[in-house]
C-alpha positions as CSV (number, residue, x, y, z in Angstrom):
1,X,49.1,30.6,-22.5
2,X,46.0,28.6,-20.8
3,X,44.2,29.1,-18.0
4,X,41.0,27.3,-16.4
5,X,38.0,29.2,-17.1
6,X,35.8,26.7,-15.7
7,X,35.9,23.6,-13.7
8,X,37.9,20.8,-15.1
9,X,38.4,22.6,-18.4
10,X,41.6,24.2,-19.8
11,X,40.8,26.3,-22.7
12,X,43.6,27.9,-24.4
13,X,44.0,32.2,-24.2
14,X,44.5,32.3,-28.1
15,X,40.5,30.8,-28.7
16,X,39.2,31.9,-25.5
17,X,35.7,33.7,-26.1
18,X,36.3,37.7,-24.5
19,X,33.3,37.2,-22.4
20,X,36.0,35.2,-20.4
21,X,38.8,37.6,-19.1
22,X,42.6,37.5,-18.7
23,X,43.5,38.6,-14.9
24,X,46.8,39.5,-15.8
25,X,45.3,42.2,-18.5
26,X,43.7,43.9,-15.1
27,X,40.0,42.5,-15.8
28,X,38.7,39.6,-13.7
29,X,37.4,36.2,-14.1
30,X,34.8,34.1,-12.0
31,X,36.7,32.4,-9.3
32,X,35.6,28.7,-8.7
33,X,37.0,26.6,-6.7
34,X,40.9,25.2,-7.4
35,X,41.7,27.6,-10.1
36,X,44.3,26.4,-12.8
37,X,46.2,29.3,-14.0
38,X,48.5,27.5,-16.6
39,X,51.1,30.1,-18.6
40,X,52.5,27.8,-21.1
41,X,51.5,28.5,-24.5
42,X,50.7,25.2,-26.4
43,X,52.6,27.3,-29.3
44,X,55.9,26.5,-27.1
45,X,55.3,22.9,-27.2
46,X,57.5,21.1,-29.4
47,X,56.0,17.5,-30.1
48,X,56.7,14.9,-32.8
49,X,53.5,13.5,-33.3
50,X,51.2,14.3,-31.3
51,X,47.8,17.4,-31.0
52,X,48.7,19.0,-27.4
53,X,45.2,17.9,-26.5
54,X,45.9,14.6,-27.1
55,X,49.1,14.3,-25.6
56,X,47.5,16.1,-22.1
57,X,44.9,13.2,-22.8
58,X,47.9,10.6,-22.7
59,X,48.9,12.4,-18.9
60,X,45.6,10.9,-17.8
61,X,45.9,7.6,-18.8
62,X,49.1,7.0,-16.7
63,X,52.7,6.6,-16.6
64,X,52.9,4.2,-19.5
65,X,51.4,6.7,-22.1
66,X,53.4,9.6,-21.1
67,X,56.4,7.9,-22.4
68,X,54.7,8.1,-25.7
69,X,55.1,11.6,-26.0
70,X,57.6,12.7,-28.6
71,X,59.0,15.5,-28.6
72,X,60.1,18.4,-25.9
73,X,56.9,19.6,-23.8
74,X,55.7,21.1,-20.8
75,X,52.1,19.4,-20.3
76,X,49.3,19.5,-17.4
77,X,45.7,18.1,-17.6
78,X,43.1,18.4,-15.3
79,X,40.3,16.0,-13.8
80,X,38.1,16.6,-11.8
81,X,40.1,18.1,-8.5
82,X,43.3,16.2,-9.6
83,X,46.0,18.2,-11.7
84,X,48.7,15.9,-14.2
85,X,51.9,17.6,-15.0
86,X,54.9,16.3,-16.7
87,X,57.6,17.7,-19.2
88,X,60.8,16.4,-20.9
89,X,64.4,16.2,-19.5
90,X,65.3,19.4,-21.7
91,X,62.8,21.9,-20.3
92,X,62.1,23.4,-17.3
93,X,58.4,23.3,-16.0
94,X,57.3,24.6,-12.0
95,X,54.2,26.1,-10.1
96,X,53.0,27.3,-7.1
97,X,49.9,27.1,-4.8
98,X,48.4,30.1,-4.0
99,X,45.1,30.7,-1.6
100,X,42.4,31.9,-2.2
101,X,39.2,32.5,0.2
102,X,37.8,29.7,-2.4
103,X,40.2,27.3,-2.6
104,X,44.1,27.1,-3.7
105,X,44.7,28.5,-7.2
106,X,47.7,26.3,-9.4
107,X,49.9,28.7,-11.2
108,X,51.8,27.0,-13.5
109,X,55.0,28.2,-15.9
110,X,58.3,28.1,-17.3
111,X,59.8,30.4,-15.1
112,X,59.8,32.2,-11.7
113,X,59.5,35.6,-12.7
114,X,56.4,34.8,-14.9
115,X,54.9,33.0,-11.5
116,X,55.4,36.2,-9.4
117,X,54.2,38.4,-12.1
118,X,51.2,36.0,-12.2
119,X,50.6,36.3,-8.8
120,X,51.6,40.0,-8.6
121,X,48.4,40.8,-11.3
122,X,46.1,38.5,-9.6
123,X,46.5,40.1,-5.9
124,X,48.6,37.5,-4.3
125,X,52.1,38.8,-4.6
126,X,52.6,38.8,-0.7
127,X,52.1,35.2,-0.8
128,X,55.2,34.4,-3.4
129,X,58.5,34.0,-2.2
130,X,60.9,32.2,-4.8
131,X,61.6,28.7,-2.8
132,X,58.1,28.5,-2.5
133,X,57.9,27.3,-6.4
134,X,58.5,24.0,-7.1
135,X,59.7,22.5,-10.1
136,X,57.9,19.2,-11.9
137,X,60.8,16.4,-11.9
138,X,61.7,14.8,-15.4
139,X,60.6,11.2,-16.3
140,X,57.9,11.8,-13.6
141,X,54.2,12.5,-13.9
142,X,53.5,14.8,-11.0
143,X,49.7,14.8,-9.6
144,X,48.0,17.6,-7.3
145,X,44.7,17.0,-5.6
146,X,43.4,20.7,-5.5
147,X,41.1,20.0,-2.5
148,X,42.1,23.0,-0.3
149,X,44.1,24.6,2.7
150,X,46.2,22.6,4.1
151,X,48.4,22.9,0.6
152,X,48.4,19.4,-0.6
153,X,51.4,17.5,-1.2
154,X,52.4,15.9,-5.0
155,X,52.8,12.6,-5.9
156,X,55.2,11.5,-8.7
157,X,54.7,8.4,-10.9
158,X,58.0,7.5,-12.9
159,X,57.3,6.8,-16.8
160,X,60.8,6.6,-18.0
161,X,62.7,4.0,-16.3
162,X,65.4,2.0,-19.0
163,X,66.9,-1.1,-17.3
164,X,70.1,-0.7,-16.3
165,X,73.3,-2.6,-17.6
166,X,71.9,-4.8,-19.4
167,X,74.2,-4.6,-22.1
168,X,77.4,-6.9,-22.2
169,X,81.0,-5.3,-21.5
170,X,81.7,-4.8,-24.7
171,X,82.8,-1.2,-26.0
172,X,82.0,-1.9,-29.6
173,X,79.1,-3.0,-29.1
174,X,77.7,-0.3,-26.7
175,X,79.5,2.1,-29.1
176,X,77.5,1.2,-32.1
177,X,74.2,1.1,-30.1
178,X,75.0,4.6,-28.5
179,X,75.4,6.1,-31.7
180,X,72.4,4.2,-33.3
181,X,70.3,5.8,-30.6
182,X,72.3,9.2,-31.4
183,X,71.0,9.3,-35.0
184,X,67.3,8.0,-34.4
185,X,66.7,10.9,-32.4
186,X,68.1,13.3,-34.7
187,X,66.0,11.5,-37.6
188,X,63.5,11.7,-35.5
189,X,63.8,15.5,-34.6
190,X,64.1,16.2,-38.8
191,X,61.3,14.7,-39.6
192,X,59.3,16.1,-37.0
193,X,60.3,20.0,-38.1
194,X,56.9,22.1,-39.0
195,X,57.2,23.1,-42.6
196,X,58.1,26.5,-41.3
197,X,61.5,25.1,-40.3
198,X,61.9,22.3,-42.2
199,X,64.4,24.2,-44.1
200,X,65.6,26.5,-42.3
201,X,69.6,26.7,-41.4
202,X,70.3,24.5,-38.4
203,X,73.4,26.1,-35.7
204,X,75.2,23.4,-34.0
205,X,77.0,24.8,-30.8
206,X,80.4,23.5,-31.5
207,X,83.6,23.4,-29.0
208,X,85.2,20.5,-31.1
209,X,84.5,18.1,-27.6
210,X,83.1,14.3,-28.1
211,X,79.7,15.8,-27.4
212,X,79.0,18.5,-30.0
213,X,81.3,16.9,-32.2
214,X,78.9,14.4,-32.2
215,X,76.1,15.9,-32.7
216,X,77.3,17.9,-35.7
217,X,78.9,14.7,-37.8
218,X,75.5,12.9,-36.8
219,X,73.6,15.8,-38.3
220,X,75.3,16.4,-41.2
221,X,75.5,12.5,-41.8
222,X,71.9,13.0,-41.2
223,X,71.0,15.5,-43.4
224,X,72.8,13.5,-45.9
225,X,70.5,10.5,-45.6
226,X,67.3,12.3,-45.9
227,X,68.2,13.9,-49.0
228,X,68.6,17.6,-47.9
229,X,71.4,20.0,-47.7
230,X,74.1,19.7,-45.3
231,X,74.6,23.2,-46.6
232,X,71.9,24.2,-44.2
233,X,74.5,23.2,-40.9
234,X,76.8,25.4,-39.6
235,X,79.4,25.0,-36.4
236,X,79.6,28.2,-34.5
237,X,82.7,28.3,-31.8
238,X,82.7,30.7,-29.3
239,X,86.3,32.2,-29.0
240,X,86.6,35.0,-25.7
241,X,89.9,36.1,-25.8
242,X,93.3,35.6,-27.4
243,X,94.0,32.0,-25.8
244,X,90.4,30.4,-25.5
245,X,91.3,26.9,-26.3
246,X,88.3,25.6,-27.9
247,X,88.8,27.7,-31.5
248,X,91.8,25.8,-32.2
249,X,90.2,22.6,-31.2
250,X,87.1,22.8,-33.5
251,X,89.2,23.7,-36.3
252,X,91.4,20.7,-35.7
253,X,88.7,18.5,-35.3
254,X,86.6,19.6,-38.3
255,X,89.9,19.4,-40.4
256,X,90.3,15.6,-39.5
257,X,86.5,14.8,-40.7
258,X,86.5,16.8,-43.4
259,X,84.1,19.2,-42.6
260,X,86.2,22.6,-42.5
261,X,83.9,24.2,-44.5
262,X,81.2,24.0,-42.0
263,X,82.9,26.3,-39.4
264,X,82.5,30.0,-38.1
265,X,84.1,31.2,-34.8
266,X,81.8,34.0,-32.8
267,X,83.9,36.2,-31.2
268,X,83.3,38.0,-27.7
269,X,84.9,40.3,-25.3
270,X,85.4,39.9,-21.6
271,X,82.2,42.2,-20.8
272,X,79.9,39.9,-23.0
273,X,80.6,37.1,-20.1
274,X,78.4,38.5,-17.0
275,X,77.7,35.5,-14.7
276,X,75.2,37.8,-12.8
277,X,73.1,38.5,-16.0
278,X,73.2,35.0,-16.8
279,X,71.8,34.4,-12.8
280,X,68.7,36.3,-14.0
281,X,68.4,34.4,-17.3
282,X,68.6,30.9,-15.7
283,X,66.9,31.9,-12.4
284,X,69.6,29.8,-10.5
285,X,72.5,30.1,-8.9
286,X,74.5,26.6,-8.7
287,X,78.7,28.3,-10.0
288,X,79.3,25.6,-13.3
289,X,75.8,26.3,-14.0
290,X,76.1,29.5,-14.4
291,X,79.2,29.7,-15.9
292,X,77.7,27.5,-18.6
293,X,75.3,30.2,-19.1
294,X,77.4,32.9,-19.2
295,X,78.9,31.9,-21.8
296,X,76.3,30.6,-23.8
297,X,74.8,34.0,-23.4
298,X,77.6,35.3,-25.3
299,X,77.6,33.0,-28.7
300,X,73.7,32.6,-28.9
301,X,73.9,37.1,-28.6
302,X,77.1,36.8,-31.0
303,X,75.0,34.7,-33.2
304,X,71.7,36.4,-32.7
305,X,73.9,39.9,-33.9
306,X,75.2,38.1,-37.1
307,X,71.9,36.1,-38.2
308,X,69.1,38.3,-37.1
309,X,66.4,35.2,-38.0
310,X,68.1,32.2,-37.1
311,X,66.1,30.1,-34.7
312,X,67.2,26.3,-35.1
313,X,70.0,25.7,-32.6
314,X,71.1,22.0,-31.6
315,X,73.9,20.5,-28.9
316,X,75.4,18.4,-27.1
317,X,73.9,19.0,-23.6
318,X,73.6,16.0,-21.7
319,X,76.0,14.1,-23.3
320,X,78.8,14.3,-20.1
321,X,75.5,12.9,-18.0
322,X,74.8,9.6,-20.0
323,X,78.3,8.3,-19.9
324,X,79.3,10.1,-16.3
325,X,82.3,12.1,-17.2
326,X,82.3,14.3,-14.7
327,X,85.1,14.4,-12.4
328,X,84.5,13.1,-8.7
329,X,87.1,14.7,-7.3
330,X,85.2,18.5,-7.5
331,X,82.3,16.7,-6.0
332,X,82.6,15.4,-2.5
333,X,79.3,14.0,-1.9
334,X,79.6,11.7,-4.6
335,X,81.7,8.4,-4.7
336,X,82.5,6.3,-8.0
337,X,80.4,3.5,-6.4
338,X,77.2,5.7,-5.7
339,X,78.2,7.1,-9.5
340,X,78.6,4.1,-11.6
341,X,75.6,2.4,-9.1
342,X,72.3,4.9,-9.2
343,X,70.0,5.5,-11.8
344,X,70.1,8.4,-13.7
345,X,71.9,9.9,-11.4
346,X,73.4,13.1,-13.2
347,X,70.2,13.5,-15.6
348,X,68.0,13.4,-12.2
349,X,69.7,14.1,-9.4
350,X,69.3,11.7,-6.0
351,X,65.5,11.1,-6.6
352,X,62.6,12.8,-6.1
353,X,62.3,10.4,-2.2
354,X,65.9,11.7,-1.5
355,X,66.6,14.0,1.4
356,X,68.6,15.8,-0.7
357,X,66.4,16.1,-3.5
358,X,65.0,20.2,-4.2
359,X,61.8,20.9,-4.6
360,X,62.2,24.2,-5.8
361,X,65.2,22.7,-8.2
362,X,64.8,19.3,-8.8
363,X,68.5,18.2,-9.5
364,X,70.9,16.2,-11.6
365,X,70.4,17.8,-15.4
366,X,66.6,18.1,-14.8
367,X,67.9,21.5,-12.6
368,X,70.9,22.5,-15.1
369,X,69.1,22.2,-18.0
370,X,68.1,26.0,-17.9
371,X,71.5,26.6,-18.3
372,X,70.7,26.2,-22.5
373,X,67.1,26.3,-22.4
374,X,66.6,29.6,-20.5
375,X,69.4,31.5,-23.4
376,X,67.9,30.0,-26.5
377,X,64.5,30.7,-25.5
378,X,65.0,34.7,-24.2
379,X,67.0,35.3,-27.9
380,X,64.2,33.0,-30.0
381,X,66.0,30.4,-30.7
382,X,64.7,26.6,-30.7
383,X,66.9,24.5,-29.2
384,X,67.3,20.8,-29.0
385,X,69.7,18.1,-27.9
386,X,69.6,14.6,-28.8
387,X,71.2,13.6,-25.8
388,X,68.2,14.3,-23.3
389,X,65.9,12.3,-25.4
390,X,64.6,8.7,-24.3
391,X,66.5,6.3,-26.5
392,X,69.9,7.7,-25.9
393,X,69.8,7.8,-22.0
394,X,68.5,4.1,-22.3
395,X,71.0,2.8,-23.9
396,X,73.5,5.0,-21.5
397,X,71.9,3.1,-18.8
398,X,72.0,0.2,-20.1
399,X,76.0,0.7,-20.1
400,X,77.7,-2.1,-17.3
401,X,79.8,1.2,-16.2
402,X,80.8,-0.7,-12.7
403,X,82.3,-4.0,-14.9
404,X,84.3,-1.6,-17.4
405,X,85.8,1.1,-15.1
406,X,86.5,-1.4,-12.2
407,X,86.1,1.4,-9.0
408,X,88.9,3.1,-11.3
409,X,88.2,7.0,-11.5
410,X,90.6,7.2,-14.9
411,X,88.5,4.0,-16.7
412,X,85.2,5.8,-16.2
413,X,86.5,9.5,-17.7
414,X,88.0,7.7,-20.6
415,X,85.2,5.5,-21.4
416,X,83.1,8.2,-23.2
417,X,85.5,9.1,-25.7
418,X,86.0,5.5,-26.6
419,X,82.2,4.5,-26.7
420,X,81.7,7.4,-29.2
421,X,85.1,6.8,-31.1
422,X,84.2,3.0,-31.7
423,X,80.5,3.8,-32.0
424,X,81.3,6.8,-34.6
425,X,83.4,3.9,-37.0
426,X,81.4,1.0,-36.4
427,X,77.7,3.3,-37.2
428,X,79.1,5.9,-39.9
429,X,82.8,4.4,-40.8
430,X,84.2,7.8,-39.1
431,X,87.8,8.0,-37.8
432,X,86.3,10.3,-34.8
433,X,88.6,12.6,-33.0
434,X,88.6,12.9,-29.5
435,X,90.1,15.6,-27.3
436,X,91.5,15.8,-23.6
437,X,88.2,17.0,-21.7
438,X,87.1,20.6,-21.0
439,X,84.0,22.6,-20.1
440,X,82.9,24.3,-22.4
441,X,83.0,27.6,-20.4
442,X,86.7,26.7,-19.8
443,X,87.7,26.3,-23.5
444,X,85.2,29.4,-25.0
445,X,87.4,31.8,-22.7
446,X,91.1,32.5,-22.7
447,X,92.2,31.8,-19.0
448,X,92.5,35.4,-18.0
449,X,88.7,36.1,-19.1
450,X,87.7,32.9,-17.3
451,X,89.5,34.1,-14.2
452,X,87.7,37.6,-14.7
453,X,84.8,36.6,-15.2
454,X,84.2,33.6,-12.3
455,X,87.0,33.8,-9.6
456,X,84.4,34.6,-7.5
457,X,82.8,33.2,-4.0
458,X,79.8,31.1,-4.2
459,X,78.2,32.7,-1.8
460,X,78.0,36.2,-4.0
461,X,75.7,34.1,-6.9
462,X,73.1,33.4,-4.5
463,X,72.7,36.7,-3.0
464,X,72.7,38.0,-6.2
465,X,69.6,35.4,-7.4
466,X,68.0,36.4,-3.5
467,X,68.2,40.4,-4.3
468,X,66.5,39.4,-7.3
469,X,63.3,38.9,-5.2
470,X,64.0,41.1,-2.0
């Protein structure tokens, strides 16, 4: 936790000297002008090689050095009356502006409730209402000039912005380089581990699907390389019901690449999947969304119950966004032209300049990645995904997606299994299985649980997420 005791200066709560004060332990603080209240703990901070000092030093010097932040972070600097914020795609980060007869006060966290709570200690809880957050965008550096009332408005610079299709139409070759990019982020997130967890058991969340499957022969074939124990990896499936689809498929798929012996089913019951709980956890209420987190709720609990001290948890989460397998026909605002032709466009939404763009959400995966962040972090685990780091997504960019699908909807859903089949032999020599698509809330939960659980109107999740703050 931070917060500006002084102007221009964030010191952090853990070294602060007690002649300053915490306002949310009832005591007070001076008040100078354009408070920075910021609640992230640098403890939360997950970066590769970089102090957090100096990577909040790197937010100053512009777009171009942000990108040189490893890792998974939540960051803000300040100068002068001008606040920096920026975080990675796999995070969520947001704030609010509050006034104050001195100026506007900046309170910055990871979630909603810990704003109003903020806001609630310092006095100002009539002035939160939950639209009234707004969340940082990923791949942007989003700057604030605290310079009083009117509330001023942010400007975003972009530092991640990987050409697009600039790689030739050729599926081996994109393949190879998609699974190249695969395993340097996963080297990359091994060799970054503090000591504390550098050999600790690593959880992969497994549904047997081209994404986690991925991940998991990656990370063993990882492990491998850097001379530690694959011992240390184990698949958990989630299995909700007699006929949930996805605990035969991960042991089919683990049988083909030999890996069997690196599988454990979780088992839940109907009442563990409780979309409305999981609307408090992710603090949204957009249905897949939610269902996702429903039912990651119930393996991360499942696992939690089993393995009281297991914290490192890794998945494929972003995977269906960098190759665009998402169906179009569910979607009616989207075409396969507007698909195949914008940047980014599932891990960001329309754009931050977009009409449609939230302010309170942000969109694309940037909004939906609570739906794994929000879980892992409430039950202590520390999640990751090497499919919402830098070097994957530019090479998914980089993709010629409207050359290889040809405006054909059936093309563009089966080119991810092939990029990752051909990548999988061409990078590791492995005969990679691929399955007919699912969600993974769909194939975690026999049908009649699913049905249960989510035949439900839209409208009744966001009602639930507005009682939440009536």
């Amino acid at each position: 936790m931070q917060v500006t005791a002084d102007r221009g200066r964030i010191v952090s709560a853990r070294t602060m000297p007690r002649s300053v004060l915490l306002p949310w332990e009832g005591m007070t603080v001076d008040k100078p002008i354009a408070r920075v209240l910021n609640l992230i703990d640098d403890r939360e901070q997950r970066l590769w090689t970089l102090t957090p000092d100096q990577a909040r030093r790197r937010l100053l010097d512009g777009p171009e050095a942000v990108l040189g932040i490893d890792g998974s972070f939540a960051l803000a600097a300040r100068r002068g009356v001008d606040v920096v914020m920026a975080r990675s795609l796999d995070r969520p980060m947001r704030y609010f502006l509050a006034k104050e007869s001195s100026g506007p006060m900046l309170v910055i966290a990871q979630r909603i409730d810990e704003i109003r709570d903020c806001l609630a200690a310092e006095g100002y809880l009539d002035q939160f209402h939950p639209t009234y957050t707004r969340m940082v965008p990923a791949h942007h550096a989003t700057t604030l000039r605290l310079v009083g009332c009117p509330d001023p408005n942010p400007t975003h610079e972009r530092f991640f912005d990987p050409p697009r299709g600039t790689l030739p139409p050729d599926l081996d070759m994109i393949g190879e380089r998609y699974v190249e990019a695969l395993m340097f982020e996963l080297r990359g997130w091994l060799a970054a581990l503090p000591p504390g967890l550098g050999r600790e058991p690593i959880g992969v969340c497994f549904s047997g699907g081209i994404d986690s499957g991925a991940v998991l022969v990656a990370l063993n074939r990882a492990l491998l390389e850097s001379g530690r124990s694959a011992a240390r990896l184990k698949a958990f499936t989630l299995r909700v019901g007699a006929g949930a689809g996805d605990a035969e498929q991960a042991r089919e798929f683990l049988r083909r690449v030999d890996l069997e012996m690196l599988g454990e089913e979780v088992e839940a019951g109907a009442a563990d999947v409780d979309p409305l709980a999981a609307i408090e956890v992710i603090e949204d209420y957009k249905p897949l969304d939610v269902e996702c987190a429903a039912v990651g709720l119930a393996l991360l609990r499942g696992i939690r119950a089993r393995y009281p001290d297991w914290r490192l948890l890794v998945d494929g989460d972003g995977g269906d966004e960098n190759l665009k397998d998402y169906p179009l026909e569910e979607n009616h605002e989207l075409t396969i032209t507007s698909v195949v032709n914008n940047s980014m466009l599932y891990q960001e939404g329309w754009g931050v300049d977009a009409v449609k763009h939230s302010q309170t959400y942000s969109g694309g995966l940037g909004r939906a990645t609570v739906r794994t962040h929000a879980p892992a972090r409430l039950l202590g685990f520390e999640g990751f995904s090497p499919f919402t780091r830098p070097a994957v997504i530019a090479v998914a960019e980089a993709i010629p997606f409207a050359a290889l699908v040809g405006g054909s909807h059936e093309a563009l859903y089966d080119l991810k299994g092939e990029v990752v089949r051909r990548g999988m032999k061409r990078v590791l020599g492995v005969d990679f299985p691929v399955f007919p698509k699912r969600r993974f809330q769909e194939g975690a939960a026999s049908e009649d649980v699913f049905e249960a659980a989510f035949d439900r109107p839209p409208e009744q999740y966001r009602r639930h997420f507005q009682s939440l703050y009536a």
